[in-house]
N, C-alpha and C positions, 0 to 999 in steps of 0.2 A: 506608615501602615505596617501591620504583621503581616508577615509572608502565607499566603494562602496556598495550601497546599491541596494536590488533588488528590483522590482516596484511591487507594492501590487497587491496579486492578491485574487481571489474569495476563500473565505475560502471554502478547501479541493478539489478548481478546479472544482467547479460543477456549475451551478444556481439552486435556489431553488424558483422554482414558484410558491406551495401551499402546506400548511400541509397535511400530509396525519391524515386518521382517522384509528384507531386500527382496521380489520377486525373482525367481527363475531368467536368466540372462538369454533363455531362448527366443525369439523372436513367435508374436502368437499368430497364426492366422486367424482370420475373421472367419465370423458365423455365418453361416449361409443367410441366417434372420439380419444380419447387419445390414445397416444402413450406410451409405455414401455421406459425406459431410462436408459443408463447402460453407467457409466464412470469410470474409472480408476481415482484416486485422486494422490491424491501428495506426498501420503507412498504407492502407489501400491497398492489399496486395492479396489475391484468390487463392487462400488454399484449401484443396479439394484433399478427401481421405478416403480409401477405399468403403471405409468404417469408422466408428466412433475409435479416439485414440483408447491404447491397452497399454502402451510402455510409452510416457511421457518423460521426459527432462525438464524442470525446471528452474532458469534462469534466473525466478526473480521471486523475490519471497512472498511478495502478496498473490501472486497464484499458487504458489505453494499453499498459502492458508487457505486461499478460495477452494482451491480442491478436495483441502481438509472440511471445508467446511459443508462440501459439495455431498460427501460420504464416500469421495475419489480418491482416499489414500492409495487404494492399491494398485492405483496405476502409474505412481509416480517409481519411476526406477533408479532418479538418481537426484542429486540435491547440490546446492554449494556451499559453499561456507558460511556465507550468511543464515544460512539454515536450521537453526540452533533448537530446536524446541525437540523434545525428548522423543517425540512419536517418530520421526524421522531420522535418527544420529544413524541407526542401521546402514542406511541407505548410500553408497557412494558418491564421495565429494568429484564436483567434477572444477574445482577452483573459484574462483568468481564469479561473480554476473556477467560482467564485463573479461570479455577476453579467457573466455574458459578455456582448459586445456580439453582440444578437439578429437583428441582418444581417447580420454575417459567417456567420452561423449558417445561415439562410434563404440564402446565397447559394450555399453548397455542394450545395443540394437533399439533406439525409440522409435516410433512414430511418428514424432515431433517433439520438437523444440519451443519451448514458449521463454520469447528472451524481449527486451528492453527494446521499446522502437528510437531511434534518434542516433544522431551521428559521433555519439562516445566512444561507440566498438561498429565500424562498418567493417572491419573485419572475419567476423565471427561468421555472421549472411551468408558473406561471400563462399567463406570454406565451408560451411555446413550446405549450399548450393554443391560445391563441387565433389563432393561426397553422396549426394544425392539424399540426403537427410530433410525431411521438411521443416517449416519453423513457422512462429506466429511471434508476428510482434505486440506486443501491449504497450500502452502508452496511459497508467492510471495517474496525470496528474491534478483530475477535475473529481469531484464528486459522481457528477456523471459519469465520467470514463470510468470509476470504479464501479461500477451498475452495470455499464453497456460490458465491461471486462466479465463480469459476473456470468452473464447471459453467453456470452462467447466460446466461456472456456465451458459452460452447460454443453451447448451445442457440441463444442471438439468429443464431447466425453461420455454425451449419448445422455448427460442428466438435466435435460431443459426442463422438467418439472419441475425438477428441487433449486434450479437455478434460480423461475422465474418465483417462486416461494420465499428463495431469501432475500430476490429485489423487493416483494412487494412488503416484504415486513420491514427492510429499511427503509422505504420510502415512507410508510405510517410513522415509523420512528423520528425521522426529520420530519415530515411535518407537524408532527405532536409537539417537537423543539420547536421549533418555528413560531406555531400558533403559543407556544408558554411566553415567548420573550415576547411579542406582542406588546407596543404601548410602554413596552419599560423603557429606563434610562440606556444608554448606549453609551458602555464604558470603550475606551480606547486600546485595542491589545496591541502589543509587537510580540512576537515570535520568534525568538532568537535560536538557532540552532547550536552558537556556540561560536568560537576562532574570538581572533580577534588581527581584524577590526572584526567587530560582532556580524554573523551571516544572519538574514532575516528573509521572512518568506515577504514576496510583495502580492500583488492581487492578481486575480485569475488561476490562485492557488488552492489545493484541497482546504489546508490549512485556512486561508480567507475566506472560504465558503463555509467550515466550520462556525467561525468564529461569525460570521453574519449572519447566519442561522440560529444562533446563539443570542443574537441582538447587539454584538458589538458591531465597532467600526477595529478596520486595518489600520493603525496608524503609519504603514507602509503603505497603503492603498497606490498612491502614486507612486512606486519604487521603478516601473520601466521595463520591470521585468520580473518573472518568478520568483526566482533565490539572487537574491548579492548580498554583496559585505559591502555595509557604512561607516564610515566615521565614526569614534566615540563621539566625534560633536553635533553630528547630523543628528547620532540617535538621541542627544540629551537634547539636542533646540525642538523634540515630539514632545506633544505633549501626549503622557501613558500613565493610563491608571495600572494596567496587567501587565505584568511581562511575562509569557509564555517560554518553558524552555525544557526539552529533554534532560528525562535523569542521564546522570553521568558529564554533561554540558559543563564547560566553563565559563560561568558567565562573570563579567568584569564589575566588581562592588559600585565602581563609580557610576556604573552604567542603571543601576536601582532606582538613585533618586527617591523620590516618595510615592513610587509606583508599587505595589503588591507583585511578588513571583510565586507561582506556581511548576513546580518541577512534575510534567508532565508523564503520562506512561508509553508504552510502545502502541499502544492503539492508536497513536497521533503519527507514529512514525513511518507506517504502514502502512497505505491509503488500500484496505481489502476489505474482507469482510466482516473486518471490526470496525465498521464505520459507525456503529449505533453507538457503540462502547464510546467510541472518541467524541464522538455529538454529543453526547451526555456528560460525559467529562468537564468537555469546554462549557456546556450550560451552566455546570455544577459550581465550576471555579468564577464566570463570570457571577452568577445569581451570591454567591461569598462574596465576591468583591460588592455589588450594588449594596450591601446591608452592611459595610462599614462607613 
């Protein structure tokens, strides 16, 4: 089969209309009109805010776009490396996701911190506790969690109008997927991230739920767990019509077979609020593959 490819789309699913400028490093107080703010995060954990946040850090680039998307640029005071989209470069790097350097952190004076739930950086918690810093953790690695994430960071940010607005037009948007693939054939995808042995996403994954939405099956379904690396012989004894995989990915020739690849965009890579972008995507590429 010819390599099926997916149609380019806006880097990270957004527009970017105008640079933003780095806000004033002063710390704001709240308006007398402000509200108090109290959410359960993504490890279970109460944080309460005098007010809706005004100087946020974050951690992880799908809040980052979620607050873009929110019309919350301006509250963002600092960014990290991963951070790349032009509306943002102003803004100071505070290093990585994981294991940020904790004065550039403290030097912006946030409100809070919106950083990665799970046991990669328990570090980070710890010392932004001991600093006296607040933080939120998100954990988007379901469709759902990027939805209930959506509504979360609304709340932190004082924009649960426009949060619960852009849930409800993803949610039309998967199921209008949903209800298309209806009754079709159900081609087989694997999802390659790249390495080798090749990393694959398995089920219970954004990515899985994509692609089932879409009308495929996982042909990692049974992998055991979210992300691992397989054998080139595990992955050649699947049988796969798709093979799914990030632009820039090294994906190993022998691993093709007479399966179709699609060199996907960063809407797949991001599980935010480009979620409609990437649903449609994976429909586009699979409904290509059904009609060869």
């Amino acid at each position: 089969m010819r390599a099926v490819r997916a149609s380019p789309a806006v880097v990270l699913g957004l527009s970017l209309a105008t640079q933003a400028c780095a806000p004033d490093a002063t710390p704001r107080r709240p308006a007398a009109s402000d509200q108090p703010v109290e959410i359960e995060d993504a490890e279970g954990r109460v944080v309460r805010l005098v007010a809706p946040a005004r100087r946020v850090v974050s951690l992880v680039p799908s809040a980052t776009q979620t607050l873009e998307a929110l019309g919350m640029r301006s509250v963002l005071v600092a960014r990290t490396d991963f951070d790349t989209t032009a509306w943002i470069h102003d803004l100071p790097s505070v290093g990585g996701g994981l294991h940020p350097r904790l004065e550039a952190i403290i030097a912006v004076h946030p409100d809070v911190v919106i950083r990665f739930g799970g046991s990669q950086d328990a570090r980070t918690p710890t010392r932004l506790d001991e600093v006296g810093i607040k933080h939120v953790s998100i954990r988007p690695d379901r469709v759902e969690d990027v939805l209930e994430t959506i509504q979360m960071l609304g709340r932190l940010t004082g924009s649960d109008q426009r949060a619960d607005s852009l849930v409800a037009g993803l949610r039309a948007e998967l199921d209008a997927i949903i209800e298309g693939a209806s009754g079709r054939s159900a081609p087989r995808v694997a999802y390659v991230l790249g390495g080798s042995p090749p990393w694959v996403a398995g089920p219970g994954t954004y990515i899985d739920e994509l692609v089932r939405f879409a009308g495929g099956v996982n042909a990692f379904a049974d992998l055991g767990s979210l992300y691992a690396a397989v054998s080139p012989e595990q992955f050649l004894a699947r049988e796969i019509d798709v093979i799914l995989t990030p632009g820039g990915s090294a994906l190993e020739e022998r691993l093709v077979g007479s399966a179709s690849v699609a060199v996907t965009s960063d809407a797949l890579e991001i599980p935010g609020p480009a979620l409609g972008r990437a649903a449609r995507e994976v429909a586009a590429i699979l409904d290509a593959a059904r009609r060869r």
